[in-house]
N, C-alpha and C positions, 0 to 999 in steps of 0.2 A: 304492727301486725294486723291485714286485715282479719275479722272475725269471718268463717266463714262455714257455720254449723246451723243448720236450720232446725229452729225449737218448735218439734211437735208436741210439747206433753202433755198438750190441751186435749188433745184428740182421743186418749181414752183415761179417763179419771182413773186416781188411786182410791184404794180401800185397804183396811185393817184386815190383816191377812183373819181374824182371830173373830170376826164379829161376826156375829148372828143374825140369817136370815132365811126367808123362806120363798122358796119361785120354783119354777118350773124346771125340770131337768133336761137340761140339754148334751148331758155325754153321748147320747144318741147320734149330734151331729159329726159328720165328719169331710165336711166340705164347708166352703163360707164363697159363694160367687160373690161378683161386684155387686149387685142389688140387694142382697146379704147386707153391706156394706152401708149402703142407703137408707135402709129400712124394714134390717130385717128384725125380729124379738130378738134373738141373741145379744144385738150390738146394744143395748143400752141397757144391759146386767152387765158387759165388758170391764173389766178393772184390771191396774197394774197395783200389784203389790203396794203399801207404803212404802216400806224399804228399800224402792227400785230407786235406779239414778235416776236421773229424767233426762225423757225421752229428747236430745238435742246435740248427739253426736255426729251425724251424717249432714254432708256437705249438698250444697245441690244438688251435684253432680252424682252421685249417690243416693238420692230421692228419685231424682229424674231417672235409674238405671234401671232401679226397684221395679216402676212403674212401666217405662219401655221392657223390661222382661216380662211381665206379667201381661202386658197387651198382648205381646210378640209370641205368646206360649214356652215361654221357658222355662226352667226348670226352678224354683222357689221354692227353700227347704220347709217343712210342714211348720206351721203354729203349733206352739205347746202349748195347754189352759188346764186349767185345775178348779173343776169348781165346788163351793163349799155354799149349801145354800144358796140364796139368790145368785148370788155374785160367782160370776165365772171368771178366774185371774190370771193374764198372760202371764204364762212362764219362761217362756220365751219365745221371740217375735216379735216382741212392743214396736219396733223401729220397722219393721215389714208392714205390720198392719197398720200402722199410724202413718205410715210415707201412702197410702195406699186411700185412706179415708182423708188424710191432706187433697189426695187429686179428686174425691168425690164431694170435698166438700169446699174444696177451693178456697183451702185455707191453709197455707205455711209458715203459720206464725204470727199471722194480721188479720186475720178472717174474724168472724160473730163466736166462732168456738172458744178461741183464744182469747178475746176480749171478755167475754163471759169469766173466764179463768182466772184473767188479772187483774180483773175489775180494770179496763180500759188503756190502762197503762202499758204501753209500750215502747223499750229501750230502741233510741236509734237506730240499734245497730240490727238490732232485731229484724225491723222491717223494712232493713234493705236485701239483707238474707231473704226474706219473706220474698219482692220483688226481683232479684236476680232466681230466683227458684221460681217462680209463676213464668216469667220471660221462657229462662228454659225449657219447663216444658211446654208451655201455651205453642211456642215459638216452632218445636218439631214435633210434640207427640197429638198438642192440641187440649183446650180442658175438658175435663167430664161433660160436662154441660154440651160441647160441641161434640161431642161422641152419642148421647143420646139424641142429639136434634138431627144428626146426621143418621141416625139406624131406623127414621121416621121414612128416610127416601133414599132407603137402600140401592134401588134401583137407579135411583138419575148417576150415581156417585161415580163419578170418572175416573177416580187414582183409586186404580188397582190396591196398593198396599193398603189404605185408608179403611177400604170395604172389606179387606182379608179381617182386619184388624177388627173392624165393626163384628165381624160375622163369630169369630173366635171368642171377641169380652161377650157375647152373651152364652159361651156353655165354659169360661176360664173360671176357674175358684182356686182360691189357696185349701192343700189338703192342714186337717188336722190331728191331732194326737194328744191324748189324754192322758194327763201325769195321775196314775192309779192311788197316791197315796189317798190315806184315811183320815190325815189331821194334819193340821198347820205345820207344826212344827216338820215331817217329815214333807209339805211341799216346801218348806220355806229351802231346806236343806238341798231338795231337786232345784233350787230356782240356783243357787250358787257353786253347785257343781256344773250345773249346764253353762253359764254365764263364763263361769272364769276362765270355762274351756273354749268355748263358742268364741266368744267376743272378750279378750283379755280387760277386767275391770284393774285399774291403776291403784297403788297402797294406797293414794287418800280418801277414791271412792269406797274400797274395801273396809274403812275404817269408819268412815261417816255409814254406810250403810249398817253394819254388822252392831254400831252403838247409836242405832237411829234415835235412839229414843235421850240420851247422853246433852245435857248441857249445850258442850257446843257445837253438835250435831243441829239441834234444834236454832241455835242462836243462829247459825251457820247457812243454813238454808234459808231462814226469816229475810233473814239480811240482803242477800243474793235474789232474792223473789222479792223483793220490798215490802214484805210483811203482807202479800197478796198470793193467790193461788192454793194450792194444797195445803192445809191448814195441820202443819204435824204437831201446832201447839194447841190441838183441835180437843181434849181431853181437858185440860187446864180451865178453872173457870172463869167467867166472862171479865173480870176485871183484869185477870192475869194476862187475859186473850190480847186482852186491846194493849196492856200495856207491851205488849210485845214488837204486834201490829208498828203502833206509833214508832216506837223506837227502831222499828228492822227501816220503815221507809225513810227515815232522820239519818239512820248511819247510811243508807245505799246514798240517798241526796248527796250526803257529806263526801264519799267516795268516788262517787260516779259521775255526779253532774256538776257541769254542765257535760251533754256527750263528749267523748273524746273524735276526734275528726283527724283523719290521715288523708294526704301528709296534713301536717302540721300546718296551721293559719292562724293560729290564734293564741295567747298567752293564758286564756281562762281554762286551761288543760285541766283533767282533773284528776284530783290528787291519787287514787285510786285505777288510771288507767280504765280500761275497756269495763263496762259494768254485765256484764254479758258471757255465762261459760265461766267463771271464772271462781268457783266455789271452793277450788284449795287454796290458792292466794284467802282468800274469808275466812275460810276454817284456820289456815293457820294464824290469822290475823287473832281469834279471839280466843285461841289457844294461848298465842305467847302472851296478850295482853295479859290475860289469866292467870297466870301461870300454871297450865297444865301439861301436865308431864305426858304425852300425847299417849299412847296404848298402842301395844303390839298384836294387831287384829288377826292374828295367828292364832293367840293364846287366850282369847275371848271366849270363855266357855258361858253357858248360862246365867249361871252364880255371878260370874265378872260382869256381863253385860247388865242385868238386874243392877247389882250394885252402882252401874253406871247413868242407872236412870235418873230422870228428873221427875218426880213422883207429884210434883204441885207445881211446877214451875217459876219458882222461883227464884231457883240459882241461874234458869236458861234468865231471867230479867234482869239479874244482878250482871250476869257475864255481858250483856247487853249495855246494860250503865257503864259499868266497864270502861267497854270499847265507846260510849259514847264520852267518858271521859278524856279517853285519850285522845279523838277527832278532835276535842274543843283546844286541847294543847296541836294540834296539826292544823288544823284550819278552822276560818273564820274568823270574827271580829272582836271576837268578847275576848275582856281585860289577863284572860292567861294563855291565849293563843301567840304560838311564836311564831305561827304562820310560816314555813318551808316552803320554797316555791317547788312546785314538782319538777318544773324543768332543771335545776342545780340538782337537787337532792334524790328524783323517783325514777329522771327518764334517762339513758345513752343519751349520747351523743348524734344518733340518728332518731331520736324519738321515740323508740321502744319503751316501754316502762318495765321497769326491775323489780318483783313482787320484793325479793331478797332487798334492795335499797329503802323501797318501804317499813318493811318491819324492824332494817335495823336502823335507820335516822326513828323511827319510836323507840326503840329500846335505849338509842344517845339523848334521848332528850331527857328520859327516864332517868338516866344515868347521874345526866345534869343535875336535875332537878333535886333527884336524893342528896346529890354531893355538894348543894348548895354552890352550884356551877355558873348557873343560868346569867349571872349578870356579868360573869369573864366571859362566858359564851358570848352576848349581845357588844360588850365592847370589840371583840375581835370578829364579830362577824361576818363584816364587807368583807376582809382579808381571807377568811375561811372558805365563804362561798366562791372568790376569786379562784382560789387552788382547786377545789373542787369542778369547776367549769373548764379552767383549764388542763386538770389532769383525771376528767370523766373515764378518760381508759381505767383508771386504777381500780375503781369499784367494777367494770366489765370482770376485770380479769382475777378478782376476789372469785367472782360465779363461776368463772371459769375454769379455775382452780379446784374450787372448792363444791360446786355442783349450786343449783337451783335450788328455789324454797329457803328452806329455814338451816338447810344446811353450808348457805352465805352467811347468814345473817351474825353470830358470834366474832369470826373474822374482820367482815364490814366494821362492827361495833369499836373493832380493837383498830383498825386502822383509822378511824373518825376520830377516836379520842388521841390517838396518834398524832394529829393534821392538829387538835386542837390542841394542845399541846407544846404543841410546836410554836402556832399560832399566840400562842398564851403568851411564851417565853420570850415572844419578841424576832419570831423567825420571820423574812419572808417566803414570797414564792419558791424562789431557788433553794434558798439553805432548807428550807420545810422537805423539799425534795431529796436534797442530798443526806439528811437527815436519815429519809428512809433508805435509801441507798445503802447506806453503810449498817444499817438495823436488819442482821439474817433474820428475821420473822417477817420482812414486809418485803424481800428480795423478790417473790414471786410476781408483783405489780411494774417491775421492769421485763420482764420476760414475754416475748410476743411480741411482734409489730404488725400495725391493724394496717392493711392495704386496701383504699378505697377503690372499688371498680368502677371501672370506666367503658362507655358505653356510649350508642349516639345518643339516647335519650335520659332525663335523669329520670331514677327509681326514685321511689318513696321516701326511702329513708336521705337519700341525696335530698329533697327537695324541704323535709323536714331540719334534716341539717342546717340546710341555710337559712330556715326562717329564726332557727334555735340560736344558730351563731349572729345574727340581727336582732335580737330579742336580747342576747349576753350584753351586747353592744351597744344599746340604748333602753336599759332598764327604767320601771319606776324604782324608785328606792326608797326608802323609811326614810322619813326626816329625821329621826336620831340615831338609829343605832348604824343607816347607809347599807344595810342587807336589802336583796331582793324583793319588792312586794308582787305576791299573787291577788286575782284582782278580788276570791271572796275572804280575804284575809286581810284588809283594808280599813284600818279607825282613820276617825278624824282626829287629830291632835288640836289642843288651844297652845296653838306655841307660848302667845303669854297665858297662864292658867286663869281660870273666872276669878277666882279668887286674887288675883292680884290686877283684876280690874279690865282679864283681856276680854275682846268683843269676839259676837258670833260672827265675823265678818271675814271674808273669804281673804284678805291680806294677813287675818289670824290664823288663820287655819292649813293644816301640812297633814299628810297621810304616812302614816306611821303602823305598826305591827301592835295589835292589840298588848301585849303582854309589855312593851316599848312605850306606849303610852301610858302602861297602868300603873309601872311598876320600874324598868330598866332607868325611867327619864329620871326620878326624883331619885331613885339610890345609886345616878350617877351622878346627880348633880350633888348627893351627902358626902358623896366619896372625895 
């Protein structure tokens, strides 16, 4: 799936709906022109909520639309602000005015605004967004910069449209509207009656927002931001701060990188999919780690959300550890990693990644682990990962069945330990199959046939196919246990060990699955 949502949230800073300040009042205004926009007093009191999502739903095409109506004089429903002291707080509009100060400041994502925000870091995927959105509009509407140097020579300007255009942005403003309340609490309440009506917010934005302040709200967003930008662990003190920091950038690394690239080229895929937009797949990720029983953000009254909070930060660090425990059993090289390659276990068969296949090969490994499994797991694993490359529809049509997110993931779990099982007893391919066949609980993974289309040119996930079905086909493999190796989940094995005299010397040496090397080899060899 290409990503294809351009991240403004740089463009006006959040603030604490609740904090105290003193500036000049601006309810007075009720117009904001482009040069408003530029450099006017207003724009630099401008704040979104904490609590808001961030600002990075709309597609190019939907910035560049914003921006072409507001040249063009059309019609652009008013800004809502609210201000409380200094800080004057979009209540709604964040995604108007920030598509808007994007083209004034010629920054959609990769600009000095946004570097500033992230402390420099930014995701691939990010700032090809950023560039297909500059193209667009540089390409027909033009940028700001060439709108000002052109209304220097009004006169010479030959394209009629261009000079309508010039002549209109100097008297065009967005109008605005003033949310009357008195105190926080009653704007916060106008921010999510306007929102959910306006622009539908989804259950798990509704839930991370309305428990902003919650565990794995905070752990949630850390992690998804790489422990840079909007700092909502910004109350916590400085040791807590950092230890967060550290940890949010170590798990995004561990998830995300290296980028993910479509189609498909490369086996270093990463184990997390798209790093980018992707804050429910995270939330759920450190919820089920957790074990939290997620909340019904219906029923979130004061009292409930209070209770919810993380008051020192130190359970949002814990939940953090957590999830950095369980990355070290998913990927990488150290001695309890079993390393899952993402392509058997994370992605279809076209290259897509399955948040659902993620969370529950953790919860199988978990499973493992508790049931003192792990070393019948590693003996039968070639054969496991075999069935699974080969019968990839079956986890499709788990989601499919079963719906998206976390409401795959208990099913997935049941049919893994199903295959292992199988596997264990001595099944192959076939009989493992017909196994489930005649099993009414697993009958649903027969049901459906996938019809590839055909077309003169190959699509994405065709061209990712084949490099997946090439990659099945000449794996590296673990020198002991002969499952899949991914490439940051790679030891070096002493086939003969130091202690029995073997050398560091590359005819010693075989690549093997941390957890295989540290542990599987010698308690298969006792066995």
């Amino acid at each position: 799936m290409t990503i294809n949502v351009v991240n403004l949230d740089a463009m006006i800073p959040r603030a604490d709906f609740t904090a105290e300040s003193q500036g000049q009042n601006f309810s007075s205004i009720n117009r904001l022109s482009i040069t408003d926009l530029e450099q006017g007093f207003l724009i630099p009191t401008l704040k979104k909520p904490d609590f808001q999502r961030e600002t990075k739903d709309w597609s190019p095409t939907k910035v560049y639309d914003l921006i072409r109506t507001f040249v063009d004089g059309e019609l652009i429903p008013a800004i809502i602000l609210w201000q409380t002291g200094g800080n004057v707080f979009v209540i709604d509009g964040a995604h108007r005015l920030s598509a808007l100060l994007a083209w004034v400041r010629n920054d959609y994502g990769d600009g000095e605004s946004t570097k500033k925000f992230t402390g420099i870091f930014l995701p691939d995927e990010q700032k090809k967004v950023a560039d297909r959105t500059r193209s667009l509009i540089h390409g027909d509407l033009g940028s700001y910069a060439d709108f000002k140097v052109a209304s220097q020579k009004l006169q010479s300007i030959s394209d009629p449209l261009l000079g309508e255009r010039i002549k209109r942005l100097g008297s065009r403003a967005l109008d605005v509207q003033w949310v009357p309340a008195d105190n926080a609490k009653a704007a916060e309440k106008s921010f999510f009656k306007i929102n959910e009506v306006a622009t539908p917010l989804d259950k798990t934005e509704i839930k991370i927002l309305k428990a902003r302040t919650s565990p794995s709200a905070i752990a949630s967003r850390a992690i998804i931001n790489r422990g840079v930008g909007h700092e909502y662990w910004k109350e916590f003190k400085d040791t807590v701060r950092t230890d967060i920091q550290q940890l949010a950038k170590n798990l995004y690394d561990s998830l995300f990188l290296p980028p993910l690239s479509e189609p498909h080229k490369s086996a270093d895929m990463p184990v997390g999919g798209h790093g980018y937009n992707t804050l429910p797949f995270v939330f759920d990720l450190v919820n089920s780690t957790n074990h939290v029983t997620v909340f019904d953000a219906a029923k979130l009254d004061e009292t409930a959300i209070s209770a919810l909070a993380d008051k020192d930060g130190a359970q949002t660090v814990q939940y953090l550890k957590n999830v950095e425990k369980l990355m070290e059993r998913i990927t990488g090289p150290s001695s309890v990693s079993i390393g899952p390659h993402p392509a058997v276990y994370f992605y279809t068969r076209g290259g897509a990644f399955q948040p659902s296949a993620f969370l529950a090969t953790a919860e199988f490994l978990t499973w493992l682990e508790k049931n003192n499994e792990l070393i019948a797991f590693c003996g039968v694993r070639k054969n496991f990962e075999t069935f699974l490359i080969e019968h990839k529809e079956f986890l499709s049509r788990t989601v499919h069945k079963f719906g998206a997110g976390v409401r795959s993931v208990t099913p997935m779990v049941e049919l893994l330990r199903k295959i292992f099982a199988c596997q264990k007893g001595g099944m192959n391919v076939p009989e493992t199959v017909e196994s489930l066949r005649t099993d009414p609980k697993f009958s649903y993974v027969f049901a459906g046939i996938q019809i590839e289309a055909k077309s003169g040119q190959f699509g994405r996930n065709t061209k990712s196919a084949a490099f997946l079905k090439a990659l099945f086909e000449n794996p590296i493999r673990c020198s002991i246990c002969g499952g899949m190796l991914h490439g940051k989940s790679i030891s070096i094995d002493h086939v003969t060990d130091k202690k029995d005299g073997g050398l560091a010397t590359t005819a010693n040496a075989a690549v093997a699955h941390g957890y295989c090397n540290s542990t599987y080899k010698y308690k298969r060899i006792a066995a």
